[in-house]
N, C-alpha and C positions, 0 to 999 in steps of 0.2 A: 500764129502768135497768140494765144493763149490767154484769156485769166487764170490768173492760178487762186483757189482758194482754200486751197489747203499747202501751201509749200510752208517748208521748212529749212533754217541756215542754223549754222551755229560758226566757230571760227577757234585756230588756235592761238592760244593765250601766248604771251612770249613767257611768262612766271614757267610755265609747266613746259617749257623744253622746246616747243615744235613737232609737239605730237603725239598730241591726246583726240580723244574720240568724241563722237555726238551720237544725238538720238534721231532717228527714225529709222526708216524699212527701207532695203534695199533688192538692189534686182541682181541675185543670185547665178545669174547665168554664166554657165561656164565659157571661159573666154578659150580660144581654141589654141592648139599648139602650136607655136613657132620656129623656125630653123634656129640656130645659132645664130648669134647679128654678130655681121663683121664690120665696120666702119668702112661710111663712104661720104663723101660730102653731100651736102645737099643739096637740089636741083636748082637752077638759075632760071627761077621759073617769071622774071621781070615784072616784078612786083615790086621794087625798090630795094631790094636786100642786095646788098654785096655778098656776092658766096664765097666760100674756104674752102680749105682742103687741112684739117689737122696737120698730115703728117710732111707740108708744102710747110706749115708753120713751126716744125719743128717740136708740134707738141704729141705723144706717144699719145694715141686712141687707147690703147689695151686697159686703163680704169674703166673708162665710158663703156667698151665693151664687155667688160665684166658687169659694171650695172647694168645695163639693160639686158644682158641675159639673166643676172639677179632677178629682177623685174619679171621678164618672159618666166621665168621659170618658179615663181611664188616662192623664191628665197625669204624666211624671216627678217624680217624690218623692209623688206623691199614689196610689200603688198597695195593690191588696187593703184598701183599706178599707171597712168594713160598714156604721158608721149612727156616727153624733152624734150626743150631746145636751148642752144646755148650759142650767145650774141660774142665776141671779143674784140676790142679794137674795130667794134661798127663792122666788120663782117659776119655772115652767120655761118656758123661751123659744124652745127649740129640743130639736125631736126628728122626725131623718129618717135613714131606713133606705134605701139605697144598694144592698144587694147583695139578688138575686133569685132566687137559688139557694140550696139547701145544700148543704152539703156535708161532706168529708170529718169531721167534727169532730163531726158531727148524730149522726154513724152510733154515735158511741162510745157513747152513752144512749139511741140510736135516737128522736133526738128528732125529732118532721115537723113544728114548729112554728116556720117560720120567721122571729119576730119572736122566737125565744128564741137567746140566740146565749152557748156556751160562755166560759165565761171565764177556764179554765185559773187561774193562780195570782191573780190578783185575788180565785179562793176564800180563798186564805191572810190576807187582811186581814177576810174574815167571819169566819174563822176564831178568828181573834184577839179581837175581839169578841165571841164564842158565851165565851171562856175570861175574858174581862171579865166579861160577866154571869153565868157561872158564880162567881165570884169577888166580883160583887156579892151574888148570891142565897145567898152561904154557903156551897154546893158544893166550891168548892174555898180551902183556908184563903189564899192568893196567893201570889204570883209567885215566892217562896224555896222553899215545896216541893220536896222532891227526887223526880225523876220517875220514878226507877226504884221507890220505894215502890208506884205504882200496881199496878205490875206482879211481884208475888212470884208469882202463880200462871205465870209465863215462866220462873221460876228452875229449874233451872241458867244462869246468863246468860255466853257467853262473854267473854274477854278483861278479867273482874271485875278492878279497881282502884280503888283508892282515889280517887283521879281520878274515875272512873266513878260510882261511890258518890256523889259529890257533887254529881253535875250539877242543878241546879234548872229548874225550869219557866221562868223568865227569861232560861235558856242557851240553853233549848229557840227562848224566843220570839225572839232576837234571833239567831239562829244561831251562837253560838259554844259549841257543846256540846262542842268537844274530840274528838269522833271525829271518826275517818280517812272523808273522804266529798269526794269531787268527780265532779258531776253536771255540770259544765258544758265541761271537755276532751276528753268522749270525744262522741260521736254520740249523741244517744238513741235509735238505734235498734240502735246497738250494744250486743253483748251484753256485753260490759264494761263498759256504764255502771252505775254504780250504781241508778240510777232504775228502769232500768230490770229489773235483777237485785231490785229489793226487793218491784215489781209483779210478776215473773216466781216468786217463791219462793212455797213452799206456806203458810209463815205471816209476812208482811211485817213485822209488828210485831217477831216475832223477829228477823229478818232487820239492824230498824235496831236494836233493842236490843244485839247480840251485836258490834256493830264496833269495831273496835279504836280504843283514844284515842291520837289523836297530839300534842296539847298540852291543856294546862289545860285548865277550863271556863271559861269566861268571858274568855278572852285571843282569841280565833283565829274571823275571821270563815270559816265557812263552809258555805255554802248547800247546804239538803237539803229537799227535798219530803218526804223519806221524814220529818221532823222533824215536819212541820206532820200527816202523818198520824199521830204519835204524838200531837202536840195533839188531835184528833180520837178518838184512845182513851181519853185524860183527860176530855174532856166526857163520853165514853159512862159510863166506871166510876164517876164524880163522881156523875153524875145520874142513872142509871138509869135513861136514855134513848137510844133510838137517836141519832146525828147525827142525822139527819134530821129525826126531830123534833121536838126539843131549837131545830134553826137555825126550825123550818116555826114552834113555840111564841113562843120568845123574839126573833126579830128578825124576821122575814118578816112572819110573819100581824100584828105593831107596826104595820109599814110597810106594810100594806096593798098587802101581794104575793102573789098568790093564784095565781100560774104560776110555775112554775118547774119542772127536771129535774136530772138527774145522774146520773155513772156510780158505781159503785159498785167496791171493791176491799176483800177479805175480807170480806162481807157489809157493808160502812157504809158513806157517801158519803166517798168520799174528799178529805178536807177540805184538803188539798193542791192539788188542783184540778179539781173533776170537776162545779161549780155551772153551772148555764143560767140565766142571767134574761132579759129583753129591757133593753136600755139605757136604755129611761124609768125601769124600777125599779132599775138597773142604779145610776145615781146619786142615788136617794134614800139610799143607804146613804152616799154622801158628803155629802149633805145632812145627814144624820144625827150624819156628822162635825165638820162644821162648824157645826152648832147644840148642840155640845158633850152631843150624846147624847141629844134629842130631837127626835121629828118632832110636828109638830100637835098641839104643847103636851103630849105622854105621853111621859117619859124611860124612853128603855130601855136605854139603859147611862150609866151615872154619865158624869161630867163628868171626875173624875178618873182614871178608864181609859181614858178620848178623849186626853187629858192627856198621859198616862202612852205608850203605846202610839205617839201619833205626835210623841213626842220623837225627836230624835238620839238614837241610844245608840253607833251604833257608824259612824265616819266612814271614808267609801273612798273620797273625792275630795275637792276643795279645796270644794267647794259640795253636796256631799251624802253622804248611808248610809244606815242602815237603824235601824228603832226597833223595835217588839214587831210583824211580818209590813206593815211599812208600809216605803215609801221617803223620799226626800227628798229635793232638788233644789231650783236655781234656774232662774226663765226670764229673759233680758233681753232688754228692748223701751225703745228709744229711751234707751241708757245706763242706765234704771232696772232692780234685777234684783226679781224678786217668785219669795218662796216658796212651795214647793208640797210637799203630802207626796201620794205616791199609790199608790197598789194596782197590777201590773203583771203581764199574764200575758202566756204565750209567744201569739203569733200576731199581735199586736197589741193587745190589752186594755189600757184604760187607765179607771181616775177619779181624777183629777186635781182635789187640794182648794187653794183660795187661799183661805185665809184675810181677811189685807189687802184682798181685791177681794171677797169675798162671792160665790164662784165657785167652778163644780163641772162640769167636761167629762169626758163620758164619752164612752171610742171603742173599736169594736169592729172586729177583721181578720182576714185570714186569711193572713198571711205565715208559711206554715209551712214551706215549704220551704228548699233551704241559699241562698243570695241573696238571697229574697224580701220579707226586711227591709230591702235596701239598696235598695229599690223607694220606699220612703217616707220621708219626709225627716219625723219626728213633732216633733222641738224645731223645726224650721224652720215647721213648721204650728202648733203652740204660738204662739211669735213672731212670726211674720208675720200670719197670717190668722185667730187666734182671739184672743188676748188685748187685742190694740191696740181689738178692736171696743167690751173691757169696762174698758177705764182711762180715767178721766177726762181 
């Protein structure tokens, strides 16, 4: 488990589709060849998942199996993708892992276990949940807090305003804290990015504390990783617990997930994006969602912070924005549109919750490089070849 001091995230915008590219260097290794994949359920391996059987459910595999041979096979729009899985009616029906390699992304946690696959800012929606059940458990009194309170032991804090003074934990969650911060114009491997200037400083937390405000708080959407690892310093000081095992306590060991990894940045998990699971556990945490905050009848965070957290809060397209570390979007299939709220990290990470359908896809990639995103067509594989298989 790692410092990382040179990593790099970026994320897709819901404005530009579902599947644009980002910047830095990737690890090019040829992933090897595959049979044909033919549909099979997947294993009852008593980790809490109810298994399936598609074709017990009445629903035809032959989409699925043409996607993932898509996938195996470096089909255009189907590129760098790593495994599927896909949850229905709280059973899981699908889970197959595609790529055979690791790679560049392993090395940041020095992970060698390649069924655990990085998930970059999809940490940001556990994230938020760890700050739920903080908030349930009395830790932290909710979401009006103001966040610089945590932190007097940082004081002298630059660019102090009144402004600043106010920001609340709610600003924090939904990204409109009012500081000056864009992570998403410059490269992340540039030294001007902020991202990567706040992993590169000697004390990161100072780093985002000290920035200057350039509109209110709660007016100005604007996306910070460095944000969500201040969420990460509030679960620590609240509880008096590492990250680590605070998320391993209250949601993980729930959900009876007993692997996982991470990098680390100032001694903590960096809750921004630094989480490894494998994609069967990968979307239990959307399951989790979608059962309004329990798995296998034990509620581990309230109903009303699943609620709360994957509402709209702040809109950036005619069909979606962002709620407390959550997205939101529609898919449309056959003129019908169906909503989805989902967790997103850079490379292609995705779980993807529907409500309406009783549905939960999880996808894991490696488009890290600057193009590598426009390799995969991910709303087009949404609507085409995944969700028509689960609508009545």
């Amino acid at each position: 488990m790692n410092v990382i001091r040179r990593y790099f995230e970026i994320f897709l915008v819901i404005a530009i589709g579902l599947s644009s590219g980002c910047g830095g260097s990737s690890d090019n290794a040829p992933q090897q060849q595959l049979p044909t994949y033919q549909y099979s359920p997947p294993e009852d391996l008593g980790d809490g998942w109810q298994v399936g059987d598609l074709n017990a459910k009445g629903i035809d595999p032959a989409s699925l199996e043409t996607l993932i041979n898509n996938i195996q096979n470096n089909a255009a729009g189907y590129l760098y993708i790593d495994s599927i899985a896909i949850a229905k009616n709280g059973e899981l029906l699908l889970n197959h892992r595609t790529r055979t390699s690791l790679d560049q992304a392993d090395g940041w946690a020095n992970n060698q276990n390649i069924e655990l696959h990085v998930l970059n800012s999809v940490t940001k929606s556990f994230t938020s949940a760890l700050i739920g059940i903080a908030i349930d458990r009395g830790e932290i009194d909710g979401v009006n807090v103001l966040v610089h309170d945590y932190f007097q032991h940082k004081l002298p804090i630059s660019n102090w305003t009144e402004s600043k003074s106010n920001i609340t934990l709610e600003n924090w969650l939904n990204m409109r804290s009012g500081y000056e911060w864009d992570e998403w114009n410059v490269n992340y491997l540039d030294s001007n990015n902020l991202n990567m200037q706040m992993n590169n400083s000697s004390d990161p937390i100072q780093f985002l504390l000290d920035r200057p405000m350039t509109t209110e708080p709660g007016t100005t959407f604007a996306y910070s990783t460095g944000i969500t690892f201040g969420l990460g310093r509030i679960i620590q000081l609240a509880s008096g617990l590492s990250v680590a095992n605070y998320l391993d306590t209250y949601l993980l060991t729930p959900l009876n997930i007993s692997q996982f990894d991470y990098w680390s940045l100032d001694g903590q998990l960096h809750t921004g994006s630094a989480l490894y699971l494998t994609t069967r556990d990968m979307i239990k945490f959307g399951q989790l969602y979608l059962d309004d905050g329990v798995w296998n009848g034990q509620r581990i965070i309230s109903e009303s912070w699943v609620n709360q957290s994957t509402q709209l809060r702040v809109q950036l397209s005619e069909t979606g924005g962002y709620g407390y570390q959550w997205w939101m979007t529609q898919f449309d299939v056959n003129g019908q549109s169906y909503a989805t709220y989902y967790a997103n990290g850079f490379g292609g990470q995705y779980i993807f919750v529907f409500p309406e359908l009783d549905l939960v896809v999880g996808l894991t990639g490696r488009a890290y490089a600057d193009g590598q995103g426009e390799g995969r067509d991910i709303r087009g594989i949404m609507e085409n070849d995944i969700l028509p298989s689960f609508i009545n």
